[in-house]
N, CA, C and O atoms as a CHARMM CRD file, in Angstrom:
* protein
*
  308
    1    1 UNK  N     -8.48100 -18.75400  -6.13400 PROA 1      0.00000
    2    1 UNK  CA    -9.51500 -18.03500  -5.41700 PROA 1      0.00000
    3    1 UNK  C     -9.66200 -16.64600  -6.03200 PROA 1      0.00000
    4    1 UNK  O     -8.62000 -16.01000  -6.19400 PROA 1      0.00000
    5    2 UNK  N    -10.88600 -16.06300  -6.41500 PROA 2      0.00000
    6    2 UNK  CA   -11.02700 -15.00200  -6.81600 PROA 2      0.00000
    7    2 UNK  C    -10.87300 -13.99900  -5.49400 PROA 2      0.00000
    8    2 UNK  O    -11.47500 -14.15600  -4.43200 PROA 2      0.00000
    9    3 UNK  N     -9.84000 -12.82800  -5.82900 PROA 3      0.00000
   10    3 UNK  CA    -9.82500 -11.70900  -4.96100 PROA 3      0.00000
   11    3 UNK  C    -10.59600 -10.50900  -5.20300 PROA 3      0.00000
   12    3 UNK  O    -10.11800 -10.13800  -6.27500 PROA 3      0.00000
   13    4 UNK  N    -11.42400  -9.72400  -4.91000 PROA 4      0.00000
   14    4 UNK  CA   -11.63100  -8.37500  -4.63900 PROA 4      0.00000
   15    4 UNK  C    -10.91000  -7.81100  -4.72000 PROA 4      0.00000
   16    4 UNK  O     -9.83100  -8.16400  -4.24600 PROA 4      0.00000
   17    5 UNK  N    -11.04300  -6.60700  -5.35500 PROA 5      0.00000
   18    5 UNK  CA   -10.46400  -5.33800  -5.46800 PROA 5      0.00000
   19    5 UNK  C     -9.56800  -5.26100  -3.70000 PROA 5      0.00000
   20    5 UNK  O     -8.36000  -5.42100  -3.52500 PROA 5      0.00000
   21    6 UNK  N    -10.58600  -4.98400  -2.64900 PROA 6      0.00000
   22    6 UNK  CA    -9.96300  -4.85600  -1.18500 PROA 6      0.00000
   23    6 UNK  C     -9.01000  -6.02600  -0.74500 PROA 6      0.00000
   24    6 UNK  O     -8.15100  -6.05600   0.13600 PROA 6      0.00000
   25    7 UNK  N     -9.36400  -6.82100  -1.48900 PROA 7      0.00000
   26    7 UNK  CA    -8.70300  -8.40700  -0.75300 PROA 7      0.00000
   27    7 UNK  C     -6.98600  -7.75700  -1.03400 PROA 7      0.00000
   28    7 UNK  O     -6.11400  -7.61300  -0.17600 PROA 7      0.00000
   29    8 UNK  N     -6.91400  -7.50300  -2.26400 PROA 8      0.00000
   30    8 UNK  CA    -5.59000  -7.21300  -3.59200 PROA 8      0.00000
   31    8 UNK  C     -5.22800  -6.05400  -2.29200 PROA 8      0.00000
   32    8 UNK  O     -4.45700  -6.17300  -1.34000 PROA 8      0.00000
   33    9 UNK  N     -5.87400  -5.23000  -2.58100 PROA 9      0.00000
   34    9 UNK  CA    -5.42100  -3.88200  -1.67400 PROA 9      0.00000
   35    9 UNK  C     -4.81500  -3.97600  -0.07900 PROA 9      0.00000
   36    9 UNK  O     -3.82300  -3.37700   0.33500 PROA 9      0.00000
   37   10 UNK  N     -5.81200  -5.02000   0.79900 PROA 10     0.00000
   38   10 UNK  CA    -5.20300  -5.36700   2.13700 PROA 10     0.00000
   39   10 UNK  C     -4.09700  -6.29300   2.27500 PROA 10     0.00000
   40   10 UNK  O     -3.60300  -6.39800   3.39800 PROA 10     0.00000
   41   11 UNK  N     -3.57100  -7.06200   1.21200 PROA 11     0.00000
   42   11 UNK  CA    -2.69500  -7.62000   1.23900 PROA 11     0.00000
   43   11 UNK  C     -1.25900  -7.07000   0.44200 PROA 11     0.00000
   44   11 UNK  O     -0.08700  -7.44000   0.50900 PROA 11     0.00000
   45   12 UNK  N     -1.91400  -6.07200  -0.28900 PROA 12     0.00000
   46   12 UNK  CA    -0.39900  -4.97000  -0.90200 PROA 12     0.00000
   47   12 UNK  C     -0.48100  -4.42300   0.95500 PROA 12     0.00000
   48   12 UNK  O      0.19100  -5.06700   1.76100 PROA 12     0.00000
   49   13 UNK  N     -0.92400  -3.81100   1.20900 PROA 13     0.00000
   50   13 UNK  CA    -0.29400  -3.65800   2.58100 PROA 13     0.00000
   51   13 UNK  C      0.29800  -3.73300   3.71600 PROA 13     0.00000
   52   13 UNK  O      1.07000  -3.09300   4.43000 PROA 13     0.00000
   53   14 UNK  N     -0.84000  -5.63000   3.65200 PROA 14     0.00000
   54   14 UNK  CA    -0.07300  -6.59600   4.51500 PROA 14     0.00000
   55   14 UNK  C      1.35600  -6.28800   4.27000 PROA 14     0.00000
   56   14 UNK  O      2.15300  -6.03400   5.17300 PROA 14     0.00000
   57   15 UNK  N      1.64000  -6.32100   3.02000 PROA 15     0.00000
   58   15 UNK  CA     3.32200  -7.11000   2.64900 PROA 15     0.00000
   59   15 UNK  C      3.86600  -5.65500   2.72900 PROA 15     0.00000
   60   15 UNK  O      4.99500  -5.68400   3.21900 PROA 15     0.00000
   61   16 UNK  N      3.47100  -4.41000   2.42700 PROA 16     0.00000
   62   16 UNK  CA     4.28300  -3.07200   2.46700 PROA 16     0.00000
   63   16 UNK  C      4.59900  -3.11000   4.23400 PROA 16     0.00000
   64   16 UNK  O      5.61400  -2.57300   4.67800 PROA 16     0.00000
   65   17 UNK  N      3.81500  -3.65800   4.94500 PROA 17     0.00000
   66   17 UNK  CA     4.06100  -3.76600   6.56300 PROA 17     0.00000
   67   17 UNK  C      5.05600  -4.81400   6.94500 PROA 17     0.00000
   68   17 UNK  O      5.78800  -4.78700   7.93400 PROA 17     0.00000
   69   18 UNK  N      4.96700  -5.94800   5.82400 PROA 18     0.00000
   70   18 UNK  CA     5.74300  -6.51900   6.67800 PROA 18     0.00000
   71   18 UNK  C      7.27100  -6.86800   6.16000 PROA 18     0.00000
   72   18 UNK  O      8.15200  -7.63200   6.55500 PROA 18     0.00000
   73   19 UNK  N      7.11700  -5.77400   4.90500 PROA 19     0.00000
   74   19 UNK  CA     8.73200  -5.18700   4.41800 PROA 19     0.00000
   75   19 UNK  C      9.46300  -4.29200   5.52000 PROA 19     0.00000
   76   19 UNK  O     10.58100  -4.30200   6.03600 PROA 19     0.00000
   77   20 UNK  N      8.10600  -3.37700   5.66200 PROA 20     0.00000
   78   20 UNK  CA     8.98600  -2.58400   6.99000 PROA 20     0.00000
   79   20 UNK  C      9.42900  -3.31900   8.30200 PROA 20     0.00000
   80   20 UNK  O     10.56500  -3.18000   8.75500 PROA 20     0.00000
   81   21 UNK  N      8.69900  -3.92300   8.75000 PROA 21     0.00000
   82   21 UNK  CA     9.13700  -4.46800   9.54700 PROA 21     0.00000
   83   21 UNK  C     10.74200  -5.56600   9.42100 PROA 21     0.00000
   84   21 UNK  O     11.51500  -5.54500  10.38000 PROA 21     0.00000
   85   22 UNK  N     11.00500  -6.26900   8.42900 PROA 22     0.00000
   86   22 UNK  CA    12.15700  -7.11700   7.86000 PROA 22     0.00000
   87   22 UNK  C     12.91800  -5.75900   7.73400 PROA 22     0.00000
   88   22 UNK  O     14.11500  -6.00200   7.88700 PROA 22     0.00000
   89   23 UNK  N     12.65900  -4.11400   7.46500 PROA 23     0.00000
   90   23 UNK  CA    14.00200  -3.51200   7.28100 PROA 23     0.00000
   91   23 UNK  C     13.95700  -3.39400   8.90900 PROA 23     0.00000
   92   23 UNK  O     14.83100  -3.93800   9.58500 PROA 23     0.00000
   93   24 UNK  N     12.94100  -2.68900   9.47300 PROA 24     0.00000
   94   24 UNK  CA    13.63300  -2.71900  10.89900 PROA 24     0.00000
   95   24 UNK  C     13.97500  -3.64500  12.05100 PROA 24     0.00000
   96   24 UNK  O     14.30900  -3.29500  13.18300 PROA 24     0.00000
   97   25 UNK  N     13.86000  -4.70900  11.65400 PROA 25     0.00000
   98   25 UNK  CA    14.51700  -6.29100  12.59700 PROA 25     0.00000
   99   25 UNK  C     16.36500  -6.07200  12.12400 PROA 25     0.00000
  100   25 UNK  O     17.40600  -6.08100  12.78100 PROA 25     0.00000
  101   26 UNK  N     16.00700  -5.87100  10.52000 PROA 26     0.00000
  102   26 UNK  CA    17.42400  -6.13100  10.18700 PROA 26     0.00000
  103   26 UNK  C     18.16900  -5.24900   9.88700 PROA 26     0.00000
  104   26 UNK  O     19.30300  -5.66800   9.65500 PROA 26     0.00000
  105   27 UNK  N     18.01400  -3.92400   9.75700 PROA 27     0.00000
  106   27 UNK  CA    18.74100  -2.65300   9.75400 PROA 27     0.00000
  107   27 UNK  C     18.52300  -1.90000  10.42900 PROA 27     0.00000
  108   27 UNK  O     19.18600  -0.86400  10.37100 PROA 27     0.00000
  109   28 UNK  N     17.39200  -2.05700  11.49200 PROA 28     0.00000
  110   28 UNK  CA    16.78800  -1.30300  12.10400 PROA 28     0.00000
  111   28 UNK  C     16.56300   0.70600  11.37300 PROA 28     0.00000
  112   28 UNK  O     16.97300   1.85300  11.55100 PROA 28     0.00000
  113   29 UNK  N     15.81800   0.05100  10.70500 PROA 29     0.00000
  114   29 UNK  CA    15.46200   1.15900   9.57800 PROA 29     0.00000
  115   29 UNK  C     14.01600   1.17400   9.25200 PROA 29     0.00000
  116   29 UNK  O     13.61600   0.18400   8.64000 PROA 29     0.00000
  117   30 UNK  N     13.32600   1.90800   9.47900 PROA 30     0.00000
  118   30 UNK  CA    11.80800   2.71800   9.58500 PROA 30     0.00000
  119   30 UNK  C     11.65900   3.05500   8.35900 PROA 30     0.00000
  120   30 UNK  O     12.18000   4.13600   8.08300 PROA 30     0.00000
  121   31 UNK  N     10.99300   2.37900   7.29200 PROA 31     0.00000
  122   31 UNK  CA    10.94200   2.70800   5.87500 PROA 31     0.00000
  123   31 UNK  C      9.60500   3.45400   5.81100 PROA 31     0.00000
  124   31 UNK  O      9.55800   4.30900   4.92700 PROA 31     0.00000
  125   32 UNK  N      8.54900   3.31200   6.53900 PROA 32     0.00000
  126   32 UNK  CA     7.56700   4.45200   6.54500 PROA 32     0.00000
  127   32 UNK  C      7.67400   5.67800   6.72200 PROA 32     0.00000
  128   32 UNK  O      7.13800   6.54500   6.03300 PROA 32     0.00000
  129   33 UNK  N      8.72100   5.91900   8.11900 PROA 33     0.00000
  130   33 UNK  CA     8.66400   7.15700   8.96600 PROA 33     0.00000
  131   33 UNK  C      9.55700   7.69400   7.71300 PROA 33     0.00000
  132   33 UNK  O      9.57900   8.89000   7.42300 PROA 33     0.00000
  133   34 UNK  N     10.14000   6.90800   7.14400 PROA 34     0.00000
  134   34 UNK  CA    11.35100   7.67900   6.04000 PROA 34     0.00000
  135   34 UNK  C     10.73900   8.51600   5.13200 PROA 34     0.00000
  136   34 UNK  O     11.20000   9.53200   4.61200 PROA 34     0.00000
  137   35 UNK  N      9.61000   7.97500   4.98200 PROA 35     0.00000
  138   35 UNK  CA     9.02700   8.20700   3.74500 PROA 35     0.00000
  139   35 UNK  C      7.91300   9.16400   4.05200 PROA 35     0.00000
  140   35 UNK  O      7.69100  10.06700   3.24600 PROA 35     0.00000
  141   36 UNK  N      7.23400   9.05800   5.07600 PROA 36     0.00000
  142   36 UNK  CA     6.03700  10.07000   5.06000 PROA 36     0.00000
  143   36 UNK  C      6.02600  11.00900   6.18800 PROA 36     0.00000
  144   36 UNK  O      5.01500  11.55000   6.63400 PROA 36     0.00000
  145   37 UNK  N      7.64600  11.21800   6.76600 PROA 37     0.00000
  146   37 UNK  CA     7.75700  12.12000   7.74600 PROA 37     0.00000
  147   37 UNK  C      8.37800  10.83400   9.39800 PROA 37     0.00000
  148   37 UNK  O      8.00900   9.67700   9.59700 PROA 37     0.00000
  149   38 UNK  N      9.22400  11.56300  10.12300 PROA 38     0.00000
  150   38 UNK  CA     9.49000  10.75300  10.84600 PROA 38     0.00000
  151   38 UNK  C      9.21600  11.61900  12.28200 PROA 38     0.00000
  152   38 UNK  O      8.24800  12.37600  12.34300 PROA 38     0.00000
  153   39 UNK  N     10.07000  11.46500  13.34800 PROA 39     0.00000
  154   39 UNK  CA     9.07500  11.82900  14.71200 PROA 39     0.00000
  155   39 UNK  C      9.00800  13.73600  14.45900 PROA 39     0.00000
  156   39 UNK  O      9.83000  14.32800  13.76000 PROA 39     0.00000
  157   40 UNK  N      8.40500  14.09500  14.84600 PROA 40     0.00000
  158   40 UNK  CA     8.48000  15.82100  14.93800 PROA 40     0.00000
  159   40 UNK  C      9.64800  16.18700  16.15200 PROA 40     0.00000
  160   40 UNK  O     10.15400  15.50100  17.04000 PROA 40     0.00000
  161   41 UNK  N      9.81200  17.62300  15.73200 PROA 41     0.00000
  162   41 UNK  CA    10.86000  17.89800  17.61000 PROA 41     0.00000
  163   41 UNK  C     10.08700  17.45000  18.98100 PROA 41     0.00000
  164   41 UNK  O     10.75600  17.23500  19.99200 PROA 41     0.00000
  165   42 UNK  N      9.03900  17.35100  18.98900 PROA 42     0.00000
  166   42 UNK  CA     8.56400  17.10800  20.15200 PROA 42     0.00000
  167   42 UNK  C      8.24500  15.48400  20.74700 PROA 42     0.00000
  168   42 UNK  O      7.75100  15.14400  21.82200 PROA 42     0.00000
  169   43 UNK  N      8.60400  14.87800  19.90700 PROA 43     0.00000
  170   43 UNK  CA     8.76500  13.29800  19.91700 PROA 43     0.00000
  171   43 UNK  C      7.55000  12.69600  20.00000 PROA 43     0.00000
  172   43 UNK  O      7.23300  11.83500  20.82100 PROA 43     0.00000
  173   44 UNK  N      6.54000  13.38600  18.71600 PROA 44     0.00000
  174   44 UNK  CA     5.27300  12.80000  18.38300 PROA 44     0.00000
  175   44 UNK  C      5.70200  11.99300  16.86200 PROA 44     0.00000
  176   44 UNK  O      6.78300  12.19200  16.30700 PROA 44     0.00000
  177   45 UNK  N      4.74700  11.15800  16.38400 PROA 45     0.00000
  178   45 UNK  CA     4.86800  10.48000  15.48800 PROA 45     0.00000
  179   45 UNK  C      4.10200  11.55200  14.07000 PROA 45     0.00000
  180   45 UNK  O      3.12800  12.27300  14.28400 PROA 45     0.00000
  181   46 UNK  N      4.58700  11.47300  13.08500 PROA 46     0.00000
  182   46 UNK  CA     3.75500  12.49200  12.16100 PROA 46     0.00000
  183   46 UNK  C      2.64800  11.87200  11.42200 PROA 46     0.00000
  184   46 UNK  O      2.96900  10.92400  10.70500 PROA 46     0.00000
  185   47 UNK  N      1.71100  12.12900  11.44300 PROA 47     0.00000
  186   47 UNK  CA     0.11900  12.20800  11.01900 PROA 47     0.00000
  187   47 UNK  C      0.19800  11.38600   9.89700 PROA 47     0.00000
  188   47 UNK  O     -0.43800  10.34000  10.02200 PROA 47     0.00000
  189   48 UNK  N      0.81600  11.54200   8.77900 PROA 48     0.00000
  190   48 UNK  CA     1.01600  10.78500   7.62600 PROA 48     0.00000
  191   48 UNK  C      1.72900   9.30500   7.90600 PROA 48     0.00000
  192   48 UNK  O      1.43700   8.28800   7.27600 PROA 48     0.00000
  193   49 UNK  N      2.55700   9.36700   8.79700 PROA 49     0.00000
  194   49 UNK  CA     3.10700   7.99200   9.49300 PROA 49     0.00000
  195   49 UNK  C      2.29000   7.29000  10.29200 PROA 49     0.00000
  196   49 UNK  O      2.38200   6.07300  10.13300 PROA 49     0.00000
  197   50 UNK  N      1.43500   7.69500  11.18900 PROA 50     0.00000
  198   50 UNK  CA     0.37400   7.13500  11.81400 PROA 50     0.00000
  199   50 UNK  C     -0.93800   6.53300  10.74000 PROA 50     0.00000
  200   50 UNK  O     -1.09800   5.31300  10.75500 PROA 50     0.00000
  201   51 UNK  N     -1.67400   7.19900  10.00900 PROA 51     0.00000
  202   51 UNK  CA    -2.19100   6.83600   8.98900 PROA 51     0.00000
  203   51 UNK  C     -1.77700   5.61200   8.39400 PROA 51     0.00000
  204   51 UNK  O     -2.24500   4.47400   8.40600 PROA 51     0.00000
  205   52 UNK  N     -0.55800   6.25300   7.75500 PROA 52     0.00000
  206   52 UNK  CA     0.11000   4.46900   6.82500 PROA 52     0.00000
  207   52 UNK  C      0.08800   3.47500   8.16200 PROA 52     0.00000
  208   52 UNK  O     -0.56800   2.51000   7.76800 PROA 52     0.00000
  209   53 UNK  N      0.38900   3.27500   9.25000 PROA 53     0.00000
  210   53 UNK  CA     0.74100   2.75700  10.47100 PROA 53     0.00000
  211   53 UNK  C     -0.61600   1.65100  10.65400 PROA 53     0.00000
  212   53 UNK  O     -0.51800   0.43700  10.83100 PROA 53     0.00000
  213   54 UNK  N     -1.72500   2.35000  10.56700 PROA 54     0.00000
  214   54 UNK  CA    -3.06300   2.11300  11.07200 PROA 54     0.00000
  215   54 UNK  C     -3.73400   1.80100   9.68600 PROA 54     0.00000
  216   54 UNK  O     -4.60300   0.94900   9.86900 PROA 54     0.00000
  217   55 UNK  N     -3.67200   2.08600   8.68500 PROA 55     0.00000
  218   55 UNK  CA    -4.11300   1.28200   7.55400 PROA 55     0.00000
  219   55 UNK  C     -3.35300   0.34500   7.07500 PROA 55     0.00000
  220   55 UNK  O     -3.73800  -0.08400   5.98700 PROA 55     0.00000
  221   56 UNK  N     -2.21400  -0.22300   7.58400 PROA 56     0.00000
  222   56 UNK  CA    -2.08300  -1.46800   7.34700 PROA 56     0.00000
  223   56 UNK  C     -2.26000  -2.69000   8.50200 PROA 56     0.00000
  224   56 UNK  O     -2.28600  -3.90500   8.30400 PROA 56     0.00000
  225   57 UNK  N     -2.39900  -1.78700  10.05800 PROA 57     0.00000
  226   57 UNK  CA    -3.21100  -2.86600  10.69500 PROA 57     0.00000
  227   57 UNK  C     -4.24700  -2.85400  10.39300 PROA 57     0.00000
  228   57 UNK  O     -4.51600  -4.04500  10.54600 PROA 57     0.00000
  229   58 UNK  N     -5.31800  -2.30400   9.97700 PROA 58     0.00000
  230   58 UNK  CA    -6.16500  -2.27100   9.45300 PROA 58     0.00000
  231   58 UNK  C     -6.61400  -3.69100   8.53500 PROA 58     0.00000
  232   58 UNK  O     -7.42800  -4.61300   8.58800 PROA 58     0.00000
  233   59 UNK  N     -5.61900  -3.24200   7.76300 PROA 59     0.00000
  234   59 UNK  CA    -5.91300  -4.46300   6.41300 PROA 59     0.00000
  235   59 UNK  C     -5.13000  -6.05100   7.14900 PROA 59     0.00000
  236   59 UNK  O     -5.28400  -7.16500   6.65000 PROA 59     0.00000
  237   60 UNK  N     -4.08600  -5.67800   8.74700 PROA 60     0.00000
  238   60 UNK  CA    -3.79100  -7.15700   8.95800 PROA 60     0.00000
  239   60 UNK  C     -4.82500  -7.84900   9.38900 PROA 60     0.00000
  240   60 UNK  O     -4.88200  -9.07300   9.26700 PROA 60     0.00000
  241   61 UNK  N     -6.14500  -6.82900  10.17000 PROA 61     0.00000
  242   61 UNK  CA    -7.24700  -7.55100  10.69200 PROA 61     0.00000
  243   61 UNK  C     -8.04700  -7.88800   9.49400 PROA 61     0.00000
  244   61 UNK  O     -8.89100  -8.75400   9.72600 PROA 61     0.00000
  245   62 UNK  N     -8.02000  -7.43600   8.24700 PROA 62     0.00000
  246   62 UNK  CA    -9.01100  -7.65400   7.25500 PROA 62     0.00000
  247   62 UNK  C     -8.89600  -8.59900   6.75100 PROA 62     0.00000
  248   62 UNK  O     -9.88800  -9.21100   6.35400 PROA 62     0.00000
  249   63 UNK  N     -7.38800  -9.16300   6.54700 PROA 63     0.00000
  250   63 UNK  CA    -6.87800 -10.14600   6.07700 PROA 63     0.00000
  251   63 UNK  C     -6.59700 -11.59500   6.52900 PROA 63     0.00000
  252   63 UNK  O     -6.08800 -12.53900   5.92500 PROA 63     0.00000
  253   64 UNK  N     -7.44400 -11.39000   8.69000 PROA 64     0.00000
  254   64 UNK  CA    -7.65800 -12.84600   8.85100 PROA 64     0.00000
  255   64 UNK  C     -8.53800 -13.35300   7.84100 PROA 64     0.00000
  256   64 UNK  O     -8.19300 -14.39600   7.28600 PROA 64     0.00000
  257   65 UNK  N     -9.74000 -12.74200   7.45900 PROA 65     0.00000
  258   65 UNK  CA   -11.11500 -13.23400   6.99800 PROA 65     0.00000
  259   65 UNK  C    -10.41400 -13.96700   5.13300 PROA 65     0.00000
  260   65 UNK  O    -10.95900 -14.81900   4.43200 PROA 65     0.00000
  261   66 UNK  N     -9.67100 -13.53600   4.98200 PROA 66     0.00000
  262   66 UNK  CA    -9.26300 -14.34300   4.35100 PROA 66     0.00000
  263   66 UNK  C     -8.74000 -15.76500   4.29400 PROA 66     0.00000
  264   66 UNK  O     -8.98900 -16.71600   3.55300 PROA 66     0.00000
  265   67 UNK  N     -8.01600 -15.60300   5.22000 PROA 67     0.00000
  266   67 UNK  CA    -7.70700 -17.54500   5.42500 PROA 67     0.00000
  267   67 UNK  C     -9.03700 -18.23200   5.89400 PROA 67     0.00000
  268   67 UNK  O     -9.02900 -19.46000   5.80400 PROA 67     0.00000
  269   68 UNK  N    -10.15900 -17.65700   6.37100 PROA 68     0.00000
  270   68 UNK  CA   -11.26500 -19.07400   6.39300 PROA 68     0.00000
  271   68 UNK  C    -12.37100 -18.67200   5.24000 PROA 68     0.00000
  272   68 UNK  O    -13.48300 -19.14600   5.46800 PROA 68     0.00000
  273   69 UNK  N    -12.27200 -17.95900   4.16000 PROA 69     0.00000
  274   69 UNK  CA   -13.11500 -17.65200   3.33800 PROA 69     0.00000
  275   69 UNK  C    -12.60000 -19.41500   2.00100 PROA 69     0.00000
  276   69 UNK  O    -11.48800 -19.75000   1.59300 PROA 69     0.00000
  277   70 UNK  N    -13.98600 -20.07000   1.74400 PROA 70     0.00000
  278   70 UNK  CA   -13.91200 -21.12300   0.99300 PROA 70     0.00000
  279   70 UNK  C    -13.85000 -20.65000  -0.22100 PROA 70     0.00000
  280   70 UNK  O    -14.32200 -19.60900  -0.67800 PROA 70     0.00000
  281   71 UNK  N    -13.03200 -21.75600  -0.88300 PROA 71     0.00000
  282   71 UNK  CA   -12.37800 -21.38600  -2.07600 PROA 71     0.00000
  283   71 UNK  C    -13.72800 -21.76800  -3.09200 PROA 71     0.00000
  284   71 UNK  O    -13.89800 -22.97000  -2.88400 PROA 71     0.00000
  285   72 UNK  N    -14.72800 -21.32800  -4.05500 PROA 72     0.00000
  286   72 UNK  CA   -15.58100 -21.81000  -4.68100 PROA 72     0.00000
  287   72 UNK  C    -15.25500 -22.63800  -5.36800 PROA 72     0.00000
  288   72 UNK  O    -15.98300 -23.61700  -5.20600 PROA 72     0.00000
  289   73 UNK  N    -14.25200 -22.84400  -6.34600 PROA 73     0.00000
  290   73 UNK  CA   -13.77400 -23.99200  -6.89400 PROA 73     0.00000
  291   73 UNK  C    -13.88700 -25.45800  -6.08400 PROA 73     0.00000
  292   73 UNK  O    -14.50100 -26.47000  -6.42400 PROA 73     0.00000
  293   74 UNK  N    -12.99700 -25.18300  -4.77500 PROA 74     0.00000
  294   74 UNK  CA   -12.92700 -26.43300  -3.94000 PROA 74     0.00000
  295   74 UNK  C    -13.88800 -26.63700  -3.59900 PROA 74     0.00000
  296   74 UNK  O    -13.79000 -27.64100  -2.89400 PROA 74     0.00000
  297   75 UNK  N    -15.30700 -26.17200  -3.64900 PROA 75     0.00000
  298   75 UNK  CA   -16.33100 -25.72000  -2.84000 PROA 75     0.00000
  299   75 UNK  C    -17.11000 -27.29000  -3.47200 PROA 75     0.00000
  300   75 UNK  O    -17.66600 -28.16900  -2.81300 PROA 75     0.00000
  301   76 UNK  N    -16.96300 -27.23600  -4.46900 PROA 76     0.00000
  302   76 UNK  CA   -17.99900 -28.02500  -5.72300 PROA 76     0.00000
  303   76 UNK  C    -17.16200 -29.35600  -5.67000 PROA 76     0.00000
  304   76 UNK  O    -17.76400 -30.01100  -6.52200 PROA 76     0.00000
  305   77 UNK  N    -16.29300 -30.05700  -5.27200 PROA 77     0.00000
  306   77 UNK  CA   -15.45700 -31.42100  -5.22700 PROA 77     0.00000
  307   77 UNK  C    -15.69300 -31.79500  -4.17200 PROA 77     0.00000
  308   77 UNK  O    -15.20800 -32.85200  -3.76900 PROA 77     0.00000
C-alpha cells in the first residue's frame, strides 16, 4: 500500500506512543514527561508534554482511516 508522507508520520507516532506506554506498564516510566519536561511544582503537566501527548492521539485517530482505506493493488483482482 502506498503511504503518504502523514500516513509515515501518524504511525511514527502511533508507535513513539505506544513505546511509552510498554515503558510505563512495565517500568512504570514516563519516557515523554522525561524527555520534554515532567509535572511542574504545582502538579500541572508541562506544555511540551501535553503537545507530544495530544499529537499522538491525534495521529491514533488518524490512523483508524487507515485500516479501511483499499489497497489499489488489491483493488484491480
Amino acid at each position: 500500500m502506498n503511504r503518504t508522507p502523514l500516513d509515515r508520520l501518524a504511525l511514527i507516532l502511533v508507535i513513539i506512543g505506544a513505546v511509552n506506554w510498554l515503558l510505563v506498564g512495565i517500568a512504570n516510566y514516563d519516557l515523554v514527561t522525561a524527555i520534554f519536561g515532567g509535572y511542574l511544582f504545582n502538579g500541572t503537566m508541562s506544555i511540551y508534554s501535553k503537545i507530544v501527548f495530544a499529537l499522538v492521539g491525534l495521529a491514533g485517530l488518524y490512523s483508524i482511516s487507515l485500516l479501511f482505506r483499499e489497497n489499489p493493488a488489491n483493488a484491480r483482482e
